[in-house]
N, C-alpha and C positions, 0 to 999 in steps of 0.2 A: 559838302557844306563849307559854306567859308566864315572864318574867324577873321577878326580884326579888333582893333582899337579906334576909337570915336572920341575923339577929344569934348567936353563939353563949352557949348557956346556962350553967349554972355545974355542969352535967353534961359541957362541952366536946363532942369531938367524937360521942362514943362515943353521947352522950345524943341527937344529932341524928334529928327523924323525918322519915324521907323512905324512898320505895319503895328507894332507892340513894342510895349514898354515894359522890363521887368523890373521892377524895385525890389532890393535885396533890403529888406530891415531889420536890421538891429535894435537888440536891446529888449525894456519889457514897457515901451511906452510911446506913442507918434516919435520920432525923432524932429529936435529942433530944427534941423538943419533940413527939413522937407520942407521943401516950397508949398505956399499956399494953396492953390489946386489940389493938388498931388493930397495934402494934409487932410482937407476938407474933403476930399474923398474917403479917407482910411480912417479917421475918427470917430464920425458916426457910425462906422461899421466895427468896428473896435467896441467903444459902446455899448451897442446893442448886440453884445456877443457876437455879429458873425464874423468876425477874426480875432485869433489869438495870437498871441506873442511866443509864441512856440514852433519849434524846428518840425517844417512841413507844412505849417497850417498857409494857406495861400485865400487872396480875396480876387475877383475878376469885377472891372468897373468897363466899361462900354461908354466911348465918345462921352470921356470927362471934361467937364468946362475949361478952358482955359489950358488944355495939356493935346499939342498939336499930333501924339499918337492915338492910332483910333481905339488902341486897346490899352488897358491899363493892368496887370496883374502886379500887386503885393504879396511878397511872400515874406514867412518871420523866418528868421536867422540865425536866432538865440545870441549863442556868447560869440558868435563871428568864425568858426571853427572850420576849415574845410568839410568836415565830413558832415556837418549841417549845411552850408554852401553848398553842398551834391544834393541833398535832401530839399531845400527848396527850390533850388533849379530844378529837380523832375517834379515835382509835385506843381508848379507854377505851369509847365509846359502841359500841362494834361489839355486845358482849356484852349489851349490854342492849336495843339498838334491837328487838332481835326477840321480847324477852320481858315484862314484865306491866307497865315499868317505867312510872309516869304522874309520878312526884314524885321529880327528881335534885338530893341538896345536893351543891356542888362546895366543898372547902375546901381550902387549901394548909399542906404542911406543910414546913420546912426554906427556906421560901423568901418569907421577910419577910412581908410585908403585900401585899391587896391594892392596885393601881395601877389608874384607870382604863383605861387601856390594857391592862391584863390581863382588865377585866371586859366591857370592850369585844369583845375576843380571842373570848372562850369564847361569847358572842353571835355571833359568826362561823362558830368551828368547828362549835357544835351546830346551826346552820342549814343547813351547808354539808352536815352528815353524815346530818341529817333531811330532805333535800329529796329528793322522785321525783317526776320527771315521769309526769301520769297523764291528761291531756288526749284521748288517742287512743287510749290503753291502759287501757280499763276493767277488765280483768281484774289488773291489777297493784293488788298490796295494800300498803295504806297502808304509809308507812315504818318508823311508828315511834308506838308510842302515847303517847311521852310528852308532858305537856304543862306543866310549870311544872319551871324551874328555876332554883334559889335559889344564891346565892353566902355563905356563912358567915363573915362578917366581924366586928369591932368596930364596937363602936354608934357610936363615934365616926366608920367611916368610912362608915354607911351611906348618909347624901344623897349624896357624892359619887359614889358606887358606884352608886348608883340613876340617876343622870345619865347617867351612862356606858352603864348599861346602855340604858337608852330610847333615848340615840344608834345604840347595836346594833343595835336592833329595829328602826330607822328606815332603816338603813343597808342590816340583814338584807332587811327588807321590798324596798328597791327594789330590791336584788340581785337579788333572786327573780322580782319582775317582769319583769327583765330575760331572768331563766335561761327563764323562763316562756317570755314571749315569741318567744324562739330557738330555743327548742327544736319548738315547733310545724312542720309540716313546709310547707312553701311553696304550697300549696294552700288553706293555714289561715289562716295569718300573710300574708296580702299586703298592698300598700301601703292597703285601705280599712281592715283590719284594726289597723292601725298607728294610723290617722288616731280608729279608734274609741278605743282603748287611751288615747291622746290625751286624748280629749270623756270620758272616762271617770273620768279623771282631774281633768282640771276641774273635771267636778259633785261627784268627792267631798271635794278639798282647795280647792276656791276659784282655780282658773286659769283666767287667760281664754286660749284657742284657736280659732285659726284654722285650717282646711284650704284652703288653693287648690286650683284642678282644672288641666283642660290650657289652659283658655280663661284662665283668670287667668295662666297664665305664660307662654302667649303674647302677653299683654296686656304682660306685663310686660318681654317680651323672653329670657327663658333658655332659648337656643337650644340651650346643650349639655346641661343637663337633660332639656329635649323630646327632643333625639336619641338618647340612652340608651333613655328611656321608649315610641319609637313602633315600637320590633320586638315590641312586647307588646301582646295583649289586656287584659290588667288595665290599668285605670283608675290615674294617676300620682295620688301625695298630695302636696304641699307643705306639712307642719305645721308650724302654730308656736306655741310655749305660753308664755304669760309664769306666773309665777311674781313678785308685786309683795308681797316680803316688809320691802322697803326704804323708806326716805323717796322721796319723791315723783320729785325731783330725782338720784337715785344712778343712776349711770353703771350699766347690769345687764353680769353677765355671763353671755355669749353661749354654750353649747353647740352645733355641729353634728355633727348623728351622721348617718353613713351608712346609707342606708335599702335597702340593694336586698337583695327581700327574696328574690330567687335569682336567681343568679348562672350562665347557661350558658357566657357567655364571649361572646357574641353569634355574628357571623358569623368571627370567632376563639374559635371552640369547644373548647372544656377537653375534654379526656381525660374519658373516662366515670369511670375509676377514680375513688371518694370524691367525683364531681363531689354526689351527696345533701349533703354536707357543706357545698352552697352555698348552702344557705339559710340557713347563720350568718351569710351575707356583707351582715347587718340587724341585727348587734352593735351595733354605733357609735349605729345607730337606740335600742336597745333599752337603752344603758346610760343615752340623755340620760330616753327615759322612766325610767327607775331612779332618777336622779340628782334629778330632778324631783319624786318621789313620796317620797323619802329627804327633800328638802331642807325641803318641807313637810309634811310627817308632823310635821315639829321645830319650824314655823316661824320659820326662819329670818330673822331680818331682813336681809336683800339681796336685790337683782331680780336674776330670774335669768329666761332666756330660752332656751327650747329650740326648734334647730330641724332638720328631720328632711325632707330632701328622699326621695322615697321611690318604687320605681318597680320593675320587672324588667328587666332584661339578656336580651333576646330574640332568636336569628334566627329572621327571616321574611322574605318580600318587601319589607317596612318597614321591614327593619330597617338601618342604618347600616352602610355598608360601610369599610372599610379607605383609607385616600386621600379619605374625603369632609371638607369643611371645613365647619365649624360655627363661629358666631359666639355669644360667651359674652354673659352681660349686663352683664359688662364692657364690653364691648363687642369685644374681643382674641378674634381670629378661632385657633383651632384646628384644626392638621389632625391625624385618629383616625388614627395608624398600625394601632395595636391594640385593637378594640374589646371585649378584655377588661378593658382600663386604665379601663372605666368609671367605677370609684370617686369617681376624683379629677376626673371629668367634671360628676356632678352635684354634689360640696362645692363647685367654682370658684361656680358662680352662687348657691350657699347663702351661700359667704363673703361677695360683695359684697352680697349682699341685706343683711348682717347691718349693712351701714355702715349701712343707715339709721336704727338702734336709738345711734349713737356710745355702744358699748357702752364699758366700761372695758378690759378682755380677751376677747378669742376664743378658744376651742377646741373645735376639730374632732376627733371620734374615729372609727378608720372600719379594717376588716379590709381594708386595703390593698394591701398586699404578702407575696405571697411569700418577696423575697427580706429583710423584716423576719423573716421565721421561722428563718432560713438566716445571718443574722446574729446573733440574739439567743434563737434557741429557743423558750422554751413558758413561763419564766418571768420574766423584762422584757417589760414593751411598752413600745416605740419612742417616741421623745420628741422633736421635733424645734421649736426656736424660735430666732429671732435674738436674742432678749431674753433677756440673763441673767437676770435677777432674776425673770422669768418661769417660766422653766424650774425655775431655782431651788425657788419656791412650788410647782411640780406633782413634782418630784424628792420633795421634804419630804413632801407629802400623799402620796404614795405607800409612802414608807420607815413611817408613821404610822397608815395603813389596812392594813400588810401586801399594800399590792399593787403591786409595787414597777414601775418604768419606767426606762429607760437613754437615757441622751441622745446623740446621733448629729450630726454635724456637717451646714453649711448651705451649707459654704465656695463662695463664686460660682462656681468654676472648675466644679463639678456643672452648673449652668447650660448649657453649651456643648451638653452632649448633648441637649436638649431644639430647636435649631434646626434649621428647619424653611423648605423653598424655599417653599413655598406659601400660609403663614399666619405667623399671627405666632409661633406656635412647635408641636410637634408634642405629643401625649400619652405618648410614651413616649420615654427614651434609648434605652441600651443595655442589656443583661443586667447588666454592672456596676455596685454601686452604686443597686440599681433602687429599694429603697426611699429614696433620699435622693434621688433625680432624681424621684422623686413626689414628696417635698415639696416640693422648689426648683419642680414645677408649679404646685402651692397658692401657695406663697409668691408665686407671681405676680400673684394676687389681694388679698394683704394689705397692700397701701403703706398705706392709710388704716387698719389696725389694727394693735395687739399680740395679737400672733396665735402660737397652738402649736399642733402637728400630735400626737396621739397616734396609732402605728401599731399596732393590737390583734390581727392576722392571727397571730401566735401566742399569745396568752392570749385571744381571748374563749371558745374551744370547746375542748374536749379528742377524740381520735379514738381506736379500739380499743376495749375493753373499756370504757373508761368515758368512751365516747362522749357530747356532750349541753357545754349552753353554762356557761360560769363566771360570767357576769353583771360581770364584771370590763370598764372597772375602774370600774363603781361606785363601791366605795370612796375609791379614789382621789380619782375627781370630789367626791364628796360631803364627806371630808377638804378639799380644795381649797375648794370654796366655800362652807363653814363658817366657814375661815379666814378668808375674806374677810369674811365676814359679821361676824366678832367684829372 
């Protein structure tokens, strides 16, 4: 799909050609600044109650008098907010996705001028509401035939506007990879598949990657990696992609995403209910590829570094049992209470591998916990770092990209539940607290970095009806190390 900028003519809106028209309204009332046509359309329907001036409500008009697109959809905007902007861009698109629509102008009426932030926004929503997964599902028809849409600005704002937007598309793109990737079902998606996604990547934006196998991290010693990975038939990945957008010498920063690309629970076996659902439990994986393909799509100048330890959670006769102690390539021996806690089994030896890069910052993303769901729901993910001013910059990139995160405390005294008679500490506390006693496990690995935990186990997937992954947070990361990069 293509994005752009459309300057408007001295015909203003009514003159606009495109298959559809979206008018963005602001405010709680017609706005003065709407051309006649356009007005005399949206009044009477205001009116007679069927449109309200509330964030989402949307009205669809059909070959309006005097207004040269054949389609006309009003949407309200409220107080002009991005995260209302995303809401009535998908809500406007519903009416047209299924019908002829190929060329949509978006203008705004009552509510100033475009921001790039707004035009950022609407590259969001209309990717977010155009996307079907169709990988497995050949019978599923396309979403949506549209394919170019224009934002109706002043000539004065278009280079900015057009930046903004390319960010979008860059941003959109590796979203999607992400959604891509996750959504595949765990027989599709395994850790070689990861590992190709990877080299795929590479050859088309210029990254150099590496794969390790089992013999390479034996070699290397990640003893709790291996243990996770040996109740499986599938072959373990250990990716790692640089991304050298920076000077020679610049500190990179480090992504680790969680790779496992299903999740049974091992020889502690999840409940069958939704256990299908565990094949998202390769988010963390799937947002660093995201982040990665977003970052140079842009070329970004800063090194940035993805790494993606990658493997199944399996029982079998191989597979790790409850009480067995595994030695990390920390060297800090572990005993598995719970070998569903696998997550934070293979990030430990992904984190200390990452010292060898003395990266600037580390972050780890990874569907965690549980009880991050049960603490923050479906629209925060979890945020965990000792470092203010760290947190700080992923707090911001969040509030910035619309994908927002909440920060959770680190305080030592969490610590306590992790000890352990037989090693140097155990894999899990107690039920309370459970996603903050996984990080304080992680954080046992980070003395030599500045290090944050993102917990994604309530925003990378959605369940029910509109089953299938969010590719989140993407944005986030890709806001975040942007910033860095300017």
């Amino acid at each position: 799909m293509d994005f752009k900028t459309q300057v408007a003519g001295t015909t203003g809106l009514a003159g606009v050609g495109a298959d559809a028209l979206l008018v963005l309204v602001g405010g709680q009332a017609v706005p003065e600044d709407l051309e006649a046509p356009l007005a005399d359309a949206l009044a009477p329907a205001a009116k007679d109650g069927d449109f309200a001036f509330k964030p989402g409500h949307m009205l669809y008009a059909h070959r309006v008098a005097g207004v040269k697109s054949a389609r006309v959809v009003f949407a309200a905007l409220g107080d002009g907010s991005v995260k209302n902007l995303r809401k009535a861009v998908v809500a406007a698109l519903a009416p047209l996705k299924s019908g002829g629509t190929k060329t949509l102008a978006v203008a705004l009426s009552g509510a100033g001028t475009w921001t790039a932030a707004m035009a950022e926004g609407v590259v969001a929503a209309v990717a977010e509401a155009s996307y079907l997964y169709r990988e497995t599902k050949p019978s599923a028809a396309p979403a949506t035939k549209l394919a170019t849409v224009s934002l109706v600005c002043g000539k004065g704002d278009a280079a900015v506007l057009s930046a903004a937007l390319r960010r979008g598309e860059a941003i959109a793109a590796g979203t999607t990879l992400a959604r891509e990737c996750a959504n595949r079902p765990a027989n599709h998606c395994t850790p070689s598949f990861l590992a190709e996604q990877a080299k795929k990547l590479g050859k088309e934006h210029g990254l150099k990657v590496e794969v390790l196998d089992r013999k390479d991290c034996e070699k290397l010693g990640m003893g709790s990696f291996l243990a996770v990975a040996q109740g499986s038939d599938e072959p373990l990945k250990f990716i790692v992609a640089h991304w050298n957008g920076g000077a020679k010498g610049d500190a990179p920063v480090v992504l680790v995403g969680k790779g496992i690309t299903f999740d049974t629970g091992g020889i502690s076996l999840k409940p069958a209910a939704e256990m299908d659902e565990m094949k998202y439990d390769m988010g963390g994986a799937a947002s660093v590829l995201g982040t990665l393909k977003a970052v140079a799509t842009l070329k970004a100048k800063v090194n940035l570094i993805g790494i993606i330890p990658a493997c199944e959670n399996m029982p079998s006769g191989r597979a790790i049992k409850p009480g067995d102690v595994v030695t990390s390539l920390s060297g800090q021996t572990i005993e598995i209470l719970n070998t569903d806690a696998e997550g934070r089994l293979i990030l430990c030896d992904a984190l200390t591998y990452a010292e060898r890069f003395k990266p600037a910052v580390v972050v780890d993303i990874a569907t965690l916990t549980g009880a991050c769901v049960i603490a923050l729901g479906h629209h925060r993910s979890g945020l965990f770092s000792p470092d203010d001013a760290l947190a700080t910059e992923l707090l911001a990139a969040g509030e910035q990209a619309q994908d927002p995160a909440w920060r959770l405390p680190l305080d030592e005294e969490y610590d306590e539940a992790l000890k352990s008679h037989y090693a140097d500490m155990g894999n899990v506390g107690g039920r309370a607290g459970g996603s903050i006693t996984a990080a304080k496990f992680l954080q046992r690995f980070t003395a030599k970095l500045r290090w944050a935990h993102l917990d994604i186990a309530g925003t990378a997937w959605k369940s029910g009806l509109a089953k299938g992954a969010t590719g989140r947070p993407v944005p986030l990361l890709t806001h975040f190390v942007l910033a860095r990069a300017s």
